[in-house]
C-alpha positions as CSV (number, residue, x, y, z in Angstrom):
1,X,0.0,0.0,0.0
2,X,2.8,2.5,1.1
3,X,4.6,1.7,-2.4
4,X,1.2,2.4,-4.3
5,X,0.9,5.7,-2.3
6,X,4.9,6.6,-3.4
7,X,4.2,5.7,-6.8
8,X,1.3,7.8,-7.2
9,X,2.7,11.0,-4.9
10,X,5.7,10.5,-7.6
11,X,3.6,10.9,-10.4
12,X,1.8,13.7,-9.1
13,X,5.2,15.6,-8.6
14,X,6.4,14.8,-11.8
15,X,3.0,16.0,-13.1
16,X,3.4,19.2,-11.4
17,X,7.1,19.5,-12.9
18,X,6.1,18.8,-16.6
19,X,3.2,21.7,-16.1
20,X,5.7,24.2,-14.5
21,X,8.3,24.0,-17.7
22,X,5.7,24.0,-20.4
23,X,4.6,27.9,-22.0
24,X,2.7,28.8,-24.4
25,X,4.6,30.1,-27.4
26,X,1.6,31.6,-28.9
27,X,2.6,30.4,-32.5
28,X,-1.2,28.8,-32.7
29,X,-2.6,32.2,-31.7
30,X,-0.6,33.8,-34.9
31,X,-3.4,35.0,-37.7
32,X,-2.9,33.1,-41.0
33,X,-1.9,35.0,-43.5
34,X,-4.3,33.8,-46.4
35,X,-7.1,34.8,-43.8
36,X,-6.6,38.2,-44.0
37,X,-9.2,40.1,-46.8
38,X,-7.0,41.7,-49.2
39,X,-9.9,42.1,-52.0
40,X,-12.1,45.0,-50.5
41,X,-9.7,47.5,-52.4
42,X,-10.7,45.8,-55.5
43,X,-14.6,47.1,-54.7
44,X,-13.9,50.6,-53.9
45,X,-14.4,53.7,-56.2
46,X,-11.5,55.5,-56.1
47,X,-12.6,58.0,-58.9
48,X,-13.4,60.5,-57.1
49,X,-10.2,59.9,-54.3
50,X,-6.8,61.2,-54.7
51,X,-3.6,59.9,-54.2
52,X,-2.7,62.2,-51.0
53,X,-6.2,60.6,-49.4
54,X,-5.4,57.6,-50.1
55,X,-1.8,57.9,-48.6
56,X,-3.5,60.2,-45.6
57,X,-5.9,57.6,-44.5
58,X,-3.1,54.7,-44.8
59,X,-0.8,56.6,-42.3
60,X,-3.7,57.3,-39.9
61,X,-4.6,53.8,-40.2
62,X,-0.8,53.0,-39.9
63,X,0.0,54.9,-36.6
64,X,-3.6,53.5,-35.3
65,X,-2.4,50.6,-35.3
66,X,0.6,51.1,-33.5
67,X,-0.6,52.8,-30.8
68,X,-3.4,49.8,-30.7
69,X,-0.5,47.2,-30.4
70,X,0.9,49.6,-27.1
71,X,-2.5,50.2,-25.4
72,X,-2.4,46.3,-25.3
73,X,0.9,45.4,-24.2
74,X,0.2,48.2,-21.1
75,X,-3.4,46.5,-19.9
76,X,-1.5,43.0,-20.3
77,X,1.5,44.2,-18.0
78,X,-0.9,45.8,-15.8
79,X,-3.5,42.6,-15.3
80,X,-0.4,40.4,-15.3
81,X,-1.0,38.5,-18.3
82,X,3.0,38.5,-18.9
83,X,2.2,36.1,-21.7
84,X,0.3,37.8,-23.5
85,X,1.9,41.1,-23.2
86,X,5.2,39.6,-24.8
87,X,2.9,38.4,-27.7
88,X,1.9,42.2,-27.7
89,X,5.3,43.3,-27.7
90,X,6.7,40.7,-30.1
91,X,4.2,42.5,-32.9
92,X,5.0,46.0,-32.1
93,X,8.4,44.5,-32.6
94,X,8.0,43.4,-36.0
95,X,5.6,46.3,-36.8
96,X,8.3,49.2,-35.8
97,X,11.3,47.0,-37.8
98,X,8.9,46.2,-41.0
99,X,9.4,48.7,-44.0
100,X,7.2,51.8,-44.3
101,X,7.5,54.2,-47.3
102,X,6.8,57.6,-47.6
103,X,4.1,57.4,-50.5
104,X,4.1,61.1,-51.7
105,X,7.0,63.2,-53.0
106,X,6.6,66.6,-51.1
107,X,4.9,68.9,-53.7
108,X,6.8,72.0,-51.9
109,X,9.4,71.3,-55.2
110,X,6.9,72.1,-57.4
111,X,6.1,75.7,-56.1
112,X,9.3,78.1,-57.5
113,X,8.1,80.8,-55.3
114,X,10.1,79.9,-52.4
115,X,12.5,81.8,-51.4
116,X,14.6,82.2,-48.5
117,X,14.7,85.4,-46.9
118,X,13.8,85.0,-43.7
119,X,15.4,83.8,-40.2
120,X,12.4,82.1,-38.4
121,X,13.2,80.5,-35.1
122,X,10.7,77.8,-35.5
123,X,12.7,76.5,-38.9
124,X,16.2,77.2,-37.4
125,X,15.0,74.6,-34.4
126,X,14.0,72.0,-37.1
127,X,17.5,72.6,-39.0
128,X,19.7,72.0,-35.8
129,X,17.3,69.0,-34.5
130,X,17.8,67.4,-38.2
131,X,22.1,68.7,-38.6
132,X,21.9,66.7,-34.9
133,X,20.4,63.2,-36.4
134,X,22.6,63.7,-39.5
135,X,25.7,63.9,-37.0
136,X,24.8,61.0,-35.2
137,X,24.1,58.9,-38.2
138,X,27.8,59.5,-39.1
139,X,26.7,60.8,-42.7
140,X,29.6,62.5,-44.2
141,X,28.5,64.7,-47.4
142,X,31.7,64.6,-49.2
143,X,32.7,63.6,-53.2
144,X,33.7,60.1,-52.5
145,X,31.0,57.6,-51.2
146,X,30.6,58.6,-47.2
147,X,30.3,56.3,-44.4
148,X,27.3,55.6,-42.3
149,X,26.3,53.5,-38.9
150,X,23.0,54.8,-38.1
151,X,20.1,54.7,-41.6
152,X,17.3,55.2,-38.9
153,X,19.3,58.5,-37.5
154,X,19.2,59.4,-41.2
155,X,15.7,59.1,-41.7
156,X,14.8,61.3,-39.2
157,X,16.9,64.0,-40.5
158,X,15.9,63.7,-43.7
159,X,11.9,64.1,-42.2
160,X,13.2,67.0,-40.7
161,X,14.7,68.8,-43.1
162,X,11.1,68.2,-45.5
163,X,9.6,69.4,-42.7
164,X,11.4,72.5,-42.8
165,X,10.9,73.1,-46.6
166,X,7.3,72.4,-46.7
167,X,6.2,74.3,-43.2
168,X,8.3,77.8,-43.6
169,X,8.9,78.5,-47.4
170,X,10.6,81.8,-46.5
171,X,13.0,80.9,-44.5
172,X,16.7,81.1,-44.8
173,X,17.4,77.6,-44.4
174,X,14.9,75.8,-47.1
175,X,18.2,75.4,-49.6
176,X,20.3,74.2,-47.4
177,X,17.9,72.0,-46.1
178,X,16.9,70.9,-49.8
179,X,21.0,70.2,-50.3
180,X,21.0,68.2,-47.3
181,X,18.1,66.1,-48.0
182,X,19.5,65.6,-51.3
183,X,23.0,64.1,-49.8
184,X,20.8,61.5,-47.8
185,X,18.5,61.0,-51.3
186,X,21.5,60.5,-53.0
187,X,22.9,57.8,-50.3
188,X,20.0,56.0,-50.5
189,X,19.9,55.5,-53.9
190,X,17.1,57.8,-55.0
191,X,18.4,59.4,-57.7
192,X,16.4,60.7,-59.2
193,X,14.5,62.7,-56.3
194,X,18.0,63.6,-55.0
195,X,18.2,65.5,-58.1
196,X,15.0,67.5,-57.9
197,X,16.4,68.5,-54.8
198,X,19.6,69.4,-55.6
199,X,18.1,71.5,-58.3
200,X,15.8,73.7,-55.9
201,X,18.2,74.2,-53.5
202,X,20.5,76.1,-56.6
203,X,17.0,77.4,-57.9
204,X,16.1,78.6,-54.2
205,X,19.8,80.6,-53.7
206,X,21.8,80.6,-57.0
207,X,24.1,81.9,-55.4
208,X,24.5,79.4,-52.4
209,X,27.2,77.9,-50.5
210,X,26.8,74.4,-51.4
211,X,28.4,72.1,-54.5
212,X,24.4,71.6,-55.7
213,X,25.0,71.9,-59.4
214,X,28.6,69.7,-59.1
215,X,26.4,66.7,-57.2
216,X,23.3,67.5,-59.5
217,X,25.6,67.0,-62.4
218,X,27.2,64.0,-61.2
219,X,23.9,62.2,-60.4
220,X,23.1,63.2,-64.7
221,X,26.3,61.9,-65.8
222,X,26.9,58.6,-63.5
223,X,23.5,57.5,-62.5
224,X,20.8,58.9,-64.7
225,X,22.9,58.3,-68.3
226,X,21.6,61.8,-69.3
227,X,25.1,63.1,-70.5
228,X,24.2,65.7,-72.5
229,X,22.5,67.6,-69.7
230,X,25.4,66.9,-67.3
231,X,27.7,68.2,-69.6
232,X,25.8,71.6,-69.3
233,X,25.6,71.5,-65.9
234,X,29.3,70.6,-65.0
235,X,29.6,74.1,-67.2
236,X,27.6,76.0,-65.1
237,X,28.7,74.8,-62.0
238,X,32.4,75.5,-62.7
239,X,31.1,78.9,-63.2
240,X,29.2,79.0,-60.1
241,X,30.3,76.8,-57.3
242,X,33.4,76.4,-59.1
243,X,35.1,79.4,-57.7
244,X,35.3,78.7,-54.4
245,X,38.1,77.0,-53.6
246,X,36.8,74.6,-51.2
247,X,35.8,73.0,-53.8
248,X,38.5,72.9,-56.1
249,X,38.2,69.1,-55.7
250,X,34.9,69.0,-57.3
251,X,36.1,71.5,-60.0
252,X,38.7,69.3,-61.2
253,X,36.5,66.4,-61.3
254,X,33.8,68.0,-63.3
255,X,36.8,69.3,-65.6
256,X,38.1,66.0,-66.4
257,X,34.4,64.3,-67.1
258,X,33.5,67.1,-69.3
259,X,36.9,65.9,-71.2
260,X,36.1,62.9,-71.4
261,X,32.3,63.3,-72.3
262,X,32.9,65.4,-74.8
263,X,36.1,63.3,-76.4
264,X,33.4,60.5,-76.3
265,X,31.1,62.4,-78.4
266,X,33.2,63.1,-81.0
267,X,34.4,59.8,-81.1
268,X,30.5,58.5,-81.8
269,X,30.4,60.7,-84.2
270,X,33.1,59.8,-86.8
């Protein structure tokens, strides 16, 4: 009798051990993917709905989200659910890591009335919050390819510095901040809206401090294959930019392709 006792007294223990070591991981409470409606777009009339709606309603929806996924990992910590508020956390997780794009070009580069005149206070904060992320990113805006350890850093400057163009259009800053946001265009790989903003930030101030018209050209000649154009534009900015001599590095280089472009040509053409 006392060995039937033991036997079922170990059992019980054992049971009790087996119970303690087992979690849920929650990978059965995971929504299947071919669940999810992804045909109601298909019955919408989006004849009379622009783009920017479209794009408007998507980030409210987005950030909705979001903040959903945080409301519910704070009432799971705060009922105790621990479980459940690491499945909460796991998807804000993923959510904050997943890509997200930026839909809409700014249309501030479409309005050639901007000019900057004007030191506003408000747009001077925006330009030394964004300089601030750019210098913790590590982005160096020189000739050569520059060296980065922080893309998220970047980003934020870069919202920044659209910020700035499209809140205050008479500020001061709007073509340096256009420059700017071209550099981290161009590192990126976004060519060709690194060059529209390369262009208004020479179109803002013609006369401004920055190598615009060099990098504009560049981005013509190397990455957009339109030589003809960046033939004209290595021209003008050797007239320009070009005389300063901080950026007799750039001069020399748009010297020497303009040789070489135009040796090309000639070559074609025999």
């Amino acid at each position: 009798m006392a060995r039937i006792t033991f036997t079922w007294a170990l059992i019980g223990l054992l049971t009790v051990c087996i119970g303690c070591q087992t979690t849920n991981t929650g990978r059965s409470q995971i929504i299947p993917s071919s669940s999810r409606t992804v045909t109601a777009a298909s019955v919408v009339d989006f004849s009379d709905t622009s783009e920017a709606d479209l794009v408007e309603k998507m980030a409210v929806s987005r950030e909705a989200y979001r903040q959903g996924l945080e409301v519910l990992e704070a009432y799971y910590g705060r009922v105790g659910n621990y479980q459940k508020q690491q499945w909460a956390r796991r998807e804000l997780q993923s959510f904050d890591t997943m890509t997200k794009y930026d839909y809409i070009l700014s249309p501030e580069f479409t309005m050639p009335n901007r000019k900057p005149i004007a030191s506003i206070p408000e747009a001077d904060r925006l330009y030394f919050e964004a300089e601030a992320f750019e210098k913790q990113a590590g982005l160096l805006p020189v000739l050569d390819l520059p060296i980065l350890k922080d893309e998220n850093s970047l980003r934020l400057a870069l919202s920044k510095y659209n910020q700035l163009v499209k809140m205050y259009p008479s500020s001061d800053k709007i073509d340096d901040a256009s420059y700017k946001a071209g550099v981290i265009y161009e590192y990126f790989k976004d060519y060709s809206i690194a060059l529209l903003y390369y262009q208004s930030a020479y179109e803002w101030d013609p006369d401004g401090l920055y190598p615009a018209r060099f990098r504009a050209a560049r981005l013509l000649d190397k990455q957009l294959y339109r030589k003809d154009e960046a033939v004209q534009l290595y021209q003008q900015a050797i007239k320009t930019e070009g005389r300063y001599e901080r950026y007799r590095e750039w001069r020399e280089f748009a010297e020497k392709r303009i040789s070489q472009l135009q040796r090309l040509d000639e070559g074609q053409s025999q």
